[in-house]
N, C-alpha and C positions, 0 to 999 in steps of 0.2 A: 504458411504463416505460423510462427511460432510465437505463443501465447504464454506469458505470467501471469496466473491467477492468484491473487492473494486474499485469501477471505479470513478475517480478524475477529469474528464473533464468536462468541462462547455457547451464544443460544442453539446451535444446532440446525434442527429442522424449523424453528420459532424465529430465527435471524430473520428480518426482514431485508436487511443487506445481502443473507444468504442467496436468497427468493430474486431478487433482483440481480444478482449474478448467475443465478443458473437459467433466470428470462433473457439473459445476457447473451450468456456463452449460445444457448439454443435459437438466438437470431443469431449468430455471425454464422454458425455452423448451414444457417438454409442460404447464404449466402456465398460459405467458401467453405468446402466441402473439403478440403486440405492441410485444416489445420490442426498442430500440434499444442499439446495442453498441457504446461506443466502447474499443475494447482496447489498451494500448501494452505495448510489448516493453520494459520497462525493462532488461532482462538484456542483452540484445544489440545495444539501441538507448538505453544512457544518456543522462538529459536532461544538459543542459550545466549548468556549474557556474556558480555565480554570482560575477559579481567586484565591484568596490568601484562604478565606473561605472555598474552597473546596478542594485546596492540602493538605491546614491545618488538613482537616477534614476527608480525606483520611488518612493521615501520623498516626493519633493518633484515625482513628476510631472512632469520635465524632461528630456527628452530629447533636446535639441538638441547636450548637448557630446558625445554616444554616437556610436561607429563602425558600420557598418553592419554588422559583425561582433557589437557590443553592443546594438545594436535587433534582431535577430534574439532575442538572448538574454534580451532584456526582453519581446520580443512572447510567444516562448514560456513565458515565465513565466506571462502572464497568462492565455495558452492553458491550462495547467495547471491555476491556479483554477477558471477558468472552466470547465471540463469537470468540475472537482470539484465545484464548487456548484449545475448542473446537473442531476447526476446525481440521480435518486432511489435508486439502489443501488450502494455503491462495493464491488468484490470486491478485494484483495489479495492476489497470492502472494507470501509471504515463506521461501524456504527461510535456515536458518541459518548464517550466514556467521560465523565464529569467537564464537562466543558473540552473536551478534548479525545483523543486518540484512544484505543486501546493498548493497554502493555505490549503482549503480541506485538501489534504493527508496530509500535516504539520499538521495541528490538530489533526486530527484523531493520528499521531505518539505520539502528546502530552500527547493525552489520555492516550493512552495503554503504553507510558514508564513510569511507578511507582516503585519506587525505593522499596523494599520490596514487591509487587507483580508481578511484570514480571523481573527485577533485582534487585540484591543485590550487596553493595560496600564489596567487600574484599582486603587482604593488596597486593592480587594480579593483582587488578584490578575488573572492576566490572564482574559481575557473571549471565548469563543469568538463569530465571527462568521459559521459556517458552518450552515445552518439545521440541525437534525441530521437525521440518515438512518440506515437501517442499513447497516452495516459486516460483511463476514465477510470474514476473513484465513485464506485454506487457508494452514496454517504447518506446514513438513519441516524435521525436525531428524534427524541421524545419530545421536545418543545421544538419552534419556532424559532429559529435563529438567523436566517437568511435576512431577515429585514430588525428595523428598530424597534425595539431597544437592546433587544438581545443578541444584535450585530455584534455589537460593543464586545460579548463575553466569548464569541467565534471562537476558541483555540484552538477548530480539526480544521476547519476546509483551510481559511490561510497559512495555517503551522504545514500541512501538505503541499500546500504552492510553494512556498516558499522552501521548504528543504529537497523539494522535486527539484525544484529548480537548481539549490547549489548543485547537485550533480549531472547540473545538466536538460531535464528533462522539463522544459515546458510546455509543449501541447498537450495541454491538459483538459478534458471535458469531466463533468459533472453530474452522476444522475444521481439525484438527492429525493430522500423522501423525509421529509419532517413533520413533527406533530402529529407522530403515531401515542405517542402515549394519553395523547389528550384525550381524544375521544376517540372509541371504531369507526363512528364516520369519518373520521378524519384520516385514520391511518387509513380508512380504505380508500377515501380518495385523495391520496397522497402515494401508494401502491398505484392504484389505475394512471395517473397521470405519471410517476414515472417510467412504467410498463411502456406507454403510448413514446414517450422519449427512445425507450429502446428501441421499438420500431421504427423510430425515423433514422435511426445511425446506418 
């Protein structure tokens, strides 16, 4: 089994998304004893941003007018893909970044969404080109957002279905821990019950 790890927090050893991915990886591991790990640090090692030069030169497969500062930036792009479509099991840590995503992982999305590589436009809508696979996204939120009224302001978990899915990927699971910032008990029992979730995958 070959594994994309993608952990998007800044905090380190303090992520709690962290923590939950490596309770992750260390249940699949007592189960399949096989598998291959490719992990990136998007928190603390952002993928580079994409500029006009290099979608250009993605789009039309020409690389010759590119700096060697912007072939770096096109190779890793395709690096990116490529580890993505690869993978038989992508993991995501997403903790909440103002209502939403972390930069990090927003890039990294950037990357790997290329419209004739991972999707295609048709008259039906666009067209995932990513074989599907499963997907779990450990997701940390400081407040409460999973139910009402704070559903309403969601911009990580749905913003992730839904761009998972233009390219393709929707079996998607969930191990969320929310309402760590409110109080310790709460982040601890929000930690333990998502822990117990691991255990049953």
């Amino acid at each position: 089994m070959n594994i994309l790890c993608l952990k998007s927090s800044i905090l380190n050893n303090f992520s709690t998304s962290n923590l939950l991915i490596d309770e992750l990886i260390n249940h699949i591991k007592t189960k399949n004893n096989t598998i291959s790990i490719v992990e990136r640090d998007l928190g603390n090692h952002p993928p580079a941003h994409i500029t006009l030069d290099v979608i250009t030169a993605i789009r039309t497969q020409d690389t010759s007018k590119l700096t060697d500062e912007q072939k770096n930036i096109y190779n890793e792009i395709l690096t990116s893909i490529e580890q993505l479509k690869s993978a038989d099991l992508v993991i995501i840590g997403s903790p909440m970044h103002n209502l939403s995503i972390s930069s990090g992982l927003k890039t990294w999305i950037d990357q790997i969404c290329q419209a004739g590589l991972t999707f295609s436009y048709t008259e039906q809508g666009p067209k995932g080109l990513v074989n599907n696979k499963p997907v779990i996204i450990v997701s940390s939120r400081g407040g409460i957002y999973s139910t009402p009224p704070l559903d309403a302001i969601d911009h990580q978990e749905p913003y992730l279905k839904a761009v998972l899915g233009l390219i393709g990927l929707t079996d998607i699971k969930y191990i969320r821990a929310e309402g760590i910032n409110i109080s310790e008990e709460l982040k601890n029992k929000a930690i333990e019950q998502a822990k117990q979730e691991i255990s049953l995958l």
